[in-house]
LOTIMI-812305 format. One record per residue (C-alpha): residue in three letters; x, y, z. Coordinates in pm, whole numbers, padded with zeros to 5 digits, always signed. Example, Ala and Ser with C-alpha at 12.3 -4.5 7.8 and 13.67 -1.06 7.14 Angstrom:
BEGIN
ALA+01230-00450+00780
SER+01367-00106+00714
END
This chain:
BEGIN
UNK-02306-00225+00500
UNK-02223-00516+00273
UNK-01821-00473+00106
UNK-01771-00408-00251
UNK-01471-00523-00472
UNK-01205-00252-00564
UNK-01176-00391-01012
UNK-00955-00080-01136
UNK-00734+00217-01009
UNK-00586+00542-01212
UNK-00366+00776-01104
UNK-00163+01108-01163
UNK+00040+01283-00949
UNK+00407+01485-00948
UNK+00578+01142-00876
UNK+00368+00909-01164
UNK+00143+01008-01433
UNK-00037+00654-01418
UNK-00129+00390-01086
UNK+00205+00193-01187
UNK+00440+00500-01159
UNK+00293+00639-00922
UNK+00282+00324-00625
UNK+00617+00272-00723
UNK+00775+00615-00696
UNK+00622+00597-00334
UNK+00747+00249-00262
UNK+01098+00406-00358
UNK+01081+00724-00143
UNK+01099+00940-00466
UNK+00951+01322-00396
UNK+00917+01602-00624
UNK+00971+01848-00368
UNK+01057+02198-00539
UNK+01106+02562-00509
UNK+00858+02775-00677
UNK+00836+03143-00818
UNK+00582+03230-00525
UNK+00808+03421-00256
UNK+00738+03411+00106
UNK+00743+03662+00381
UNK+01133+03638+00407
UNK+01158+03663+00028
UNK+01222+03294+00010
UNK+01119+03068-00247
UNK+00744+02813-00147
UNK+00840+02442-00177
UNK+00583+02241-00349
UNK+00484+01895-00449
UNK+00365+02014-00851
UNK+00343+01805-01177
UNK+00677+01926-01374
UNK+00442+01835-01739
UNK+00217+02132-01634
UNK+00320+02442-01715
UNK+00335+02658-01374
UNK+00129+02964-01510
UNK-00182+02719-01481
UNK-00473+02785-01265
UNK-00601+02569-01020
UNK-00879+02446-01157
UNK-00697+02429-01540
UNK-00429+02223-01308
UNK-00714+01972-01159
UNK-00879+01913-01527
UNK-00532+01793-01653
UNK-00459+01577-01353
UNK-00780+01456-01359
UNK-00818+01340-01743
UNK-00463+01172-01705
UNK-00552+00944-01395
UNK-00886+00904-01619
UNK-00710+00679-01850
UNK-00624+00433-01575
UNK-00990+00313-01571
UNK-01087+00418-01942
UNK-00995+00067-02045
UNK-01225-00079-01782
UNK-01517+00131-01893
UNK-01478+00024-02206
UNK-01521-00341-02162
UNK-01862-00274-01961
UNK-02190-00296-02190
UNK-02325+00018-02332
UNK-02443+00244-02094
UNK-02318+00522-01787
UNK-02134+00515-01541
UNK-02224+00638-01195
UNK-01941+00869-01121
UNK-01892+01013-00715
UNK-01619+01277-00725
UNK-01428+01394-00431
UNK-01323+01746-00435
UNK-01152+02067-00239
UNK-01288+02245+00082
UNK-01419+02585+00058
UNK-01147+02787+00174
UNK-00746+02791+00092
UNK-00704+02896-00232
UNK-00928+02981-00518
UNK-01265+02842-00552
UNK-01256+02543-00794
UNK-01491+02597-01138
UNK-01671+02251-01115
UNK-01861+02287-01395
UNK-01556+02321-01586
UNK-01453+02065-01465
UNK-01689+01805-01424
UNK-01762+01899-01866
UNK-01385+01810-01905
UNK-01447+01473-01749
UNK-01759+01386-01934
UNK-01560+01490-02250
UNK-01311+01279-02174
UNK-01530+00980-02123
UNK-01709+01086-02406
UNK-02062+01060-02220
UNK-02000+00718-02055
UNK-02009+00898-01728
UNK-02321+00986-01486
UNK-02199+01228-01220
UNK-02413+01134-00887
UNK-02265+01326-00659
UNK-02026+01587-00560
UNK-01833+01612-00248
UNK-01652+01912-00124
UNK-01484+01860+00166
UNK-01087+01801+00105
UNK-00925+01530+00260
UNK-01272+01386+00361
UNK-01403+01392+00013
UNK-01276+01063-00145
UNK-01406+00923+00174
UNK-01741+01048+00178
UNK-01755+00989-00197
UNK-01691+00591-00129
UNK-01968+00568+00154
UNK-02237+00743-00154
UNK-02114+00504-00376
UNK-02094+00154-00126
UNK-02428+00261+00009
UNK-02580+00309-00357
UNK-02396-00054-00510
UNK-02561-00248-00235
UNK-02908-00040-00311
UNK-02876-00144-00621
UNK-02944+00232-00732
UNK-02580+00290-00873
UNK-02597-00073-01063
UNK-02302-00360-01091
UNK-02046-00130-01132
UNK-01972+00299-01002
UNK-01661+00492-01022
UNK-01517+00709-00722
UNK-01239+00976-00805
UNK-01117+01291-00601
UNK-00924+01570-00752
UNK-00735+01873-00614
UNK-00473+02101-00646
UNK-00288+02345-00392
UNK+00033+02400-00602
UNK-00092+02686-00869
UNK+00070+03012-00759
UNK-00293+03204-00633
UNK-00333+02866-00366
UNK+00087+02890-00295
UNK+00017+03279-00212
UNK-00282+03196-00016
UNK-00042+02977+00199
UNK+00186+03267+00264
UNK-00070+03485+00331
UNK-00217+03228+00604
UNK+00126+03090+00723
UNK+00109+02744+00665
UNK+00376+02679+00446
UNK+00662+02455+00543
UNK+00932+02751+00564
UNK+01176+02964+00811
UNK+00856+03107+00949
UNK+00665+02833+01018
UNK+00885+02546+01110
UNK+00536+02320+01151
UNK+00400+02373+00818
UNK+00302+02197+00503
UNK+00401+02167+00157
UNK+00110+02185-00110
UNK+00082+01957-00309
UNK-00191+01818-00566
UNK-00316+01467-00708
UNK-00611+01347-00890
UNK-00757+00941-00891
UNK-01039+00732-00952
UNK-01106+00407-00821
UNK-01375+00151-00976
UNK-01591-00026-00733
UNK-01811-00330-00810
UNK-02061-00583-00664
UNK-01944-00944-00541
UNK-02220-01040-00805
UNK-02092-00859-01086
UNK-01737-01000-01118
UNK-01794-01339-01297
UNK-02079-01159-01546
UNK-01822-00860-01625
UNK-01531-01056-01629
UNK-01362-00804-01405
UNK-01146-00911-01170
UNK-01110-00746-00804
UNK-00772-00682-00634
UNK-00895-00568-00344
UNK-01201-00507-00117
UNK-01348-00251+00048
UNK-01481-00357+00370
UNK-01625-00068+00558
UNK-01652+00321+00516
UNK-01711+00562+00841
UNK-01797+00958+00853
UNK-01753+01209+01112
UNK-01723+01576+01238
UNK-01458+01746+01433
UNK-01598+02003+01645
UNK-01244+02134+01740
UNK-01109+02146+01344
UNK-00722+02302+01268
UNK-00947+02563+01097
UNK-01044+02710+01452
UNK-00656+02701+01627
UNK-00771+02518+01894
UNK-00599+02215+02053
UNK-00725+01875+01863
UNK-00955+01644+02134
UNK-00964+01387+01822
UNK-01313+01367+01873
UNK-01391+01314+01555
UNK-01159+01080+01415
UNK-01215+00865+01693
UNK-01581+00823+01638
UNK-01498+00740+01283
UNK-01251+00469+01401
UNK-01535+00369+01674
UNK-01777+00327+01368
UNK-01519+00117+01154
UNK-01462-00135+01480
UNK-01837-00185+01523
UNK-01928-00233+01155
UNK-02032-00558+01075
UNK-01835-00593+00765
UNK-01479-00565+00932
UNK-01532-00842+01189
UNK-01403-00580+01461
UNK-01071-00721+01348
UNK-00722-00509+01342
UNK-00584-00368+01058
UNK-00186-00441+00952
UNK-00122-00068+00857
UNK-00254+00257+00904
UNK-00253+00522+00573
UNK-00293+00923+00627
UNK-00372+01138+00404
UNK-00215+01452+00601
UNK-00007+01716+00588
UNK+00307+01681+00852
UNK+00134+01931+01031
UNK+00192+01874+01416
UNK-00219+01921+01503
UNK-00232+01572+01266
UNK-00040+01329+01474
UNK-00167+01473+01783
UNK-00512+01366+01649
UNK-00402+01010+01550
UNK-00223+01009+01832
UNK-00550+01061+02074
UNK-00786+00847+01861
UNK-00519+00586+01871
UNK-00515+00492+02230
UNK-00900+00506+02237
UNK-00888+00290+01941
UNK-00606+00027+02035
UNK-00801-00263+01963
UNK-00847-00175+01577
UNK-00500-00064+01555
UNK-00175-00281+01405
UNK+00113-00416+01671
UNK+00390-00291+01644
UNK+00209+00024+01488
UNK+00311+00113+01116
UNK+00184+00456+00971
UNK+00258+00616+00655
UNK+00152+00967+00563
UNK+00081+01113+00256
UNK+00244+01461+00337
UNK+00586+01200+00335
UNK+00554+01199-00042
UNK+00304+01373-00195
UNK+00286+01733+00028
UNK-00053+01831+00137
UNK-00268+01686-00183
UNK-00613+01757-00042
UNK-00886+01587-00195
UNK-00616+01409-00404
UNK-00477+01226-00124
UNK-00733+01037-00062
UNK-00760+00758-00418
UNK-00408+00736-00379
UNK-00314+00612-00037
UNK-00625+00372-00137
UNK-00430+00284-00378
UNK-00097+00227-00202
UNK-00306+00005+00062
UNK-00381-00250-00219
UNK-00051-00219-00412
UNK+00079-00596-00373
UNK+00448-00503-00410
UNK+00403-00391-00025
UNK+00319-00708+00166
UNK+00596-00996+00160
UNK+00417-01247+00360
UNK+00103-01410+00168
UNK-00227-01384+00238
UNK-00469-01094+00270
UNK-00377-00754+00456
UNK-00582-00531+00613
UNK-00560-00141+00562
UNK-00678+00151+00769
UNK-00699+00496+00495
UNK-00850+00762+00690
UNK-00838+01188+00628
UNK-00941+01456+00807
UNK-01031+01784+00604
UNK-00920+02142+00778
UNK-01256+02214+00824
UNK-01327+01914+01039
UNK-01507+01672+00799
UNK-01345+01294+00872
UNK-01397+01003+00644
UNK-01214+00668+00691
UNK-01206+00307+00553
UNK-01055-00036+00579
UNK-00968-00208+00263
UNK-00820-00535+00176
UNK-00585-00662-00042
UNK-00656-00984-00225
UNK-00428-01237-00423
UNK-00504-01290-00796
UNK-00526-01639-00892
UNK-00186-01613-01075
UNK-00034-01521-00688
UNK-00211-01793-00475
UNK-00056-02087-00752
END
């Protein structure tokens, strides 16, 4: 599959309400780590990742819409400048499962409204962590069709820090707490990235500051869902894919980008896919997980760790860098993708 060019990026999560803020909060370690009202099994208080400008009593879907519309405006501009017309939208968003079940029709009508209309929504992904993923293969695969036009936008949206999804985490035990040492802290994020053809740059005066080279799926068939020990199966036949697809060149990447939880079962499953992967893999090996900043995000994790991979504030030497983003969902769905970052003219003078 032929690479498109990465033209615009919005963000919002608890450490940025825009791209900017956000890439540089993470850059500078800054967390928003915080007790909440929801009490655990030892009467002690859930730690989340939350946005402090939403008010806690929100549900999660009302706590989605808002994080969605804000990272919105990172790429209304964009949108803007394009001729009349929609634009193809592919939106990433949670697992069945954890937590209350998302109202998408809620909140796919608070997008649209927010767009007012510019937007086309293609298609609709549920599958956490693997949704942005699976969401960038629909729209790569439809930009070199031609079906999805010069220009689609990709976004991913979720939220595990409203107080029903919190409880949820008690009830289940995953929460990062005196009873479960190896647990997570929920989080929540929202992001859209605009993708583009090669061809459509120069006629849309956009300009790209990044690519995205290649885009693998897979299953697990031994997910965290099912407690049993992690073979990596399936992330390493997404990594397998990434090597052997044309686009990439089978080359390495300089950095490897999670979007996990700090869940144990996670790094044993990098850990597995990484020595059967070696060859695509950086030296000396650099990871950086989302959980580090953001908690568990979900779908949300996803657009942003794209996002840091093509932040140019991260590289010191010049030239292009390679990025591996991959996440694996709880149910076992596994999406992955290597971008790279580009120099604007204004950097290569």
């Amino acid at each position: 599959m032929s690479a498109v060019q990465v033209v615009g990026l919005g963000l919002c999560t608890p450490v940025g309400t825009s791209a900017h803020m956000t890439l540089a909060s993470l850059r500078a370690g800054l967390v928003r780590f915080a007790e909440t009202e929801v009490l655990d099994a030892v009467a002690e208080p859930v730690r989340a990742s939350r946005l402090s400008l939403l008010d806690a009593s929100l549900s999660r879907t009302e706590r989605m819409v808002a994080l969605a519309r804000q990272a919105l405006t990172g790429v209304r501009p964009l949108m803007d400048a394009l001729p009349p017309g929609r634009v193809p939208l592919y939106l990433g968003l949670p697992e069945a499962g954890l937590g209350p079940q998302v109202e998408q029709e809620a909140l796919v009508a608070a997008l649209l409204a927010q767009t007012e209309g510019r937007l086309d929504v293609v298609q609709v992904h549920a599958a956490g962590r693997a949704a942005f993923f699976e969401a960038l293969a629909s729209a790569q695969k439809d930009l070199h069709s031609g079906r999805a036009g010069a220009l689609a936008l990709v976004g991913a949206v979720d939220s595990l820090a409203d107080s029903a999804s919190l409880e949820a985490h008690v009830g289940a035990r995953l929460h990062l707490g005196r009873p479960n040492p190896d647990g997570r802290i929920p989080g929540e994020a929202a992001g859209f990235v605009a993708l583009a053809r090669p061809s459509a740059l120069k006629p849309l005066k956009l300009e790209s500051f990044g690519v995205l080279l290649g885009t693998s799926l897979a299953v697990e068939p031994r997910p965290f869902a099912q407690s049993r020990p992690s073979l990596a199966e399936g992330l390493t036949e997404a990594l397998h894919a990434l090597r052997r697809d044309s686009a990439t060149g089978g080359r390495c990447v300089d950095a490897v980008l999670a979007c996990q939880p700090g869940d144990a079962f996670w790094a044993t499953e990098f850990s597995r896919s990484y020595l059967r992967n070696a060859a695509l893999m950086p030296e000396p090996l650099r990871v950086l997980v989302a959980g580090e900043g953001l908690g568990d995000a979900g779908a949300g994790a996803g657009p942003v760790m794209l996002g840091v991979a093509l932040h140019r504030a991260r590289w010191r030497q010049a030239g292009a860098r390679r990025t591996l983003v991959y996440g694996s969902s709880d149910s076992g769905r596994i999406g992955a993708c290597v971008v790279e970052m580009i120099r604007s003219a204004k950097e290569k003078a």
